[in-house]
C-alpha positions as CSV (number, residue, x, y, z in Angstrom):
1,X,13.6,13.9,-5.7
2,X,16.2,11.9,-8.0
3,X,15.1,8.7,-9.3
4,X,17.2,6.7,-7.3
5,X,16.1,8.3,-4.1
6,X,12.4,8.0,-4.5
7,X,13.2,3.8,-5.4
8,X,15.3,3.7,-1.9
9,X,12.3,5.8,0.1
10,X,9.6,3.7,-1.9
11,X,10.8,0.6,-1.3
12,X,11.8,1.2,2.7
13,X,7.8,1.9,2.9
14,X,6.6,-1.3,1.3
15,X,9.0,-2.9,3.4
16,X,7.3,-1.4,6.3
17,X,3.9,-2.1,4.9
18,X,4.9,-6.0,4.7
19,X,5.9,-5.8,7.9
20,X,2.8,-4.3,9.4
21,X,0.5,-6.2,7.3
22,X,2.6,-9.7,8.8
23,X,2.5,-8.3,12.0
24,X,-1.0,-6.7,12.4
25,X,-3.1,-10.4,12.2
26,X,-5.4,-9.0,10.0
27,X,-7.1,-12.2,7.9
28,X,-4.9,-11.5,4.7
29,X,-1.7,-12.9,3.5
30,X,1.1,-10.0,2.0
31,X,3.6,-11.2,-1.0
32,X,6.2,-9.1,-2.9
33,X,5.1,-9.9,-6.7
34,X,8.4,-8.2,-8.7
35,X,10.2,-5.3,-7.8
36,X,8.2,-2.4,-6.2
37,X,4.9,-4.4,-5.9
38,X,3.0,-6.0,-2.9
39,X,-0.7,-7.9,-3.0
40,X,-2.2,-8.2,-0.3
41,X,-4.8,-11.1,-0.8
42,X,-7.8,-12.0,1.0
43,X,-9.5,-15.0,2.1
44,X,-12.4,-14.5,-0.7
45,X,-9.5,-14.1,-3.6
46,X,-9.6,-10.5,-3.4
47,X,-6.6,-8.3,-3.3
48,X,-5.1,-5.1,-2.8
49,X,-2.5,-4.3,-4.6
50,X,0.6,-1.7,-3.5
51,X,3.2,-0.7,-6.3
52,X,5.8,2.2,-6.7
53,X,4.9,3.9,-9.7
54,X,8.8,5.8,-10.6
55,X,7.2,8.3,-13.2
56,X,4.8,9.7,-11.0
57,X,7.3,9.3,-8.1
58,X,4.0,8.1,-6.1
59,X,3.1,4.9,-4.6
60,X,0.0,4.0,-6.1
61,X,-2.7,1.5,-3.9
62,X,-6.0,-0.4,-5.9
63,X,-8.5,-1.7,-3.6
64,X,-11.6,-2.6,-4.0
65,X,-13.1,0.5,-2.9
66,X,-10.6,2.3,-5.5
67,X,-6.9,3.7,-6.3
68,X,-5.0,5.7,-4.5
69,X,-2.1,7.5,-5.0
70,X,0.2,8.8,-2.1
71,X,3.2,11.2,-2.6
72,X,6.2,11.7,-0.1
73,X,6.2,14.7,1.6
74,X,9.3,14.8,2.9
75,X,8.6,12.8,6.1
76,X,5.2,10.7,4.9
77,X,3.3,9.3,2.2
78,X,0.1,11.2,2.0
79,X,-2.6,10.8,-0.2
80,X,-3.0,13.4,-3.3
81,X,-6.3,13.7,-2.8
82,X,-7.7,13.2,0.3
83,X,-4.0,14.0,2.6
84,X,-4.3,10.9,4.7
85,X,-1.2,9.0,5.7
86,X,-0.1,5.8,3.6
87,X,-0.1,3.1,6.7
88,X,-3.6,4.8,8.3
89,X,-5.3,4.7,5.1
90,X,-4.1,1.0,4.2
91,X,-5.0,-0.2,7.9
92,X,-8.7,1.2,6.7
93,X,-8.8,-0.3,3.6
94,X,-7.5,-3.8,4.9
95,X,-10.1,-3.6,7.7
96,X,-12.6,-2.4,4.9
97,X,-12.0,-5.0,2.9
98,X,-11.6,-7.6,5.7
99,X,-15.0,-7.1,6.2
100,X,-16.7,-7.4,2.8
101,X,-14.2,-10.4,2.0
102,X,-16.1,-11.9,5.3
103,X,-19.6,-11.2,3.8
């Protein structure tokens, strides 16, 4: 994938992952910090943090739990390691961390 096409496909997803996040009422606020990063920040000051990383052509996610790096597959974001979707995964590691930010 070009450069320029991986920015345009990156950035439509965190778009979408704003979005989500906003809409989902999950206890967590969502912020675009610069170009190709969202934080996702929790009640307790934690955060999870979603960047496009343009080297790797990867969007790379840091939660408390641990990183994660999803490539596009053509149609989805899927994990490099484990093959799990980008949106599924975040939902679990919102809800994940929802609950230990609650503890």
């Amino acid at each position: 994938m070009i450069p320029s096409e991986f920015e345009s496909q990156a950035d439509a997803m965190l778009e979408k992952i704003a979005r989500a996040v906003e809409e989902s009422g999950a206890d967590c606020d969502c912020e675009p910090r610069g170009s190709g990063v969202l934080e996702i920040e929790f009640p307790d000051g934690s955060r999870i943090i979603v960047n496009r990383h343009s080297a790797a052509q990867e969007i790379w996610v840091a939660a408390r739990s641990g990183g994660y790096h999803f490539r596009f597959d053509g149609s989805d974001w899927v994990d490099t390691r484990e093959k799990r979707e980008l949106l599924a995964a975040l939902a679990a590691l919102i809800a994940e961390q929802s609950r230990t930010a609650g503890s």
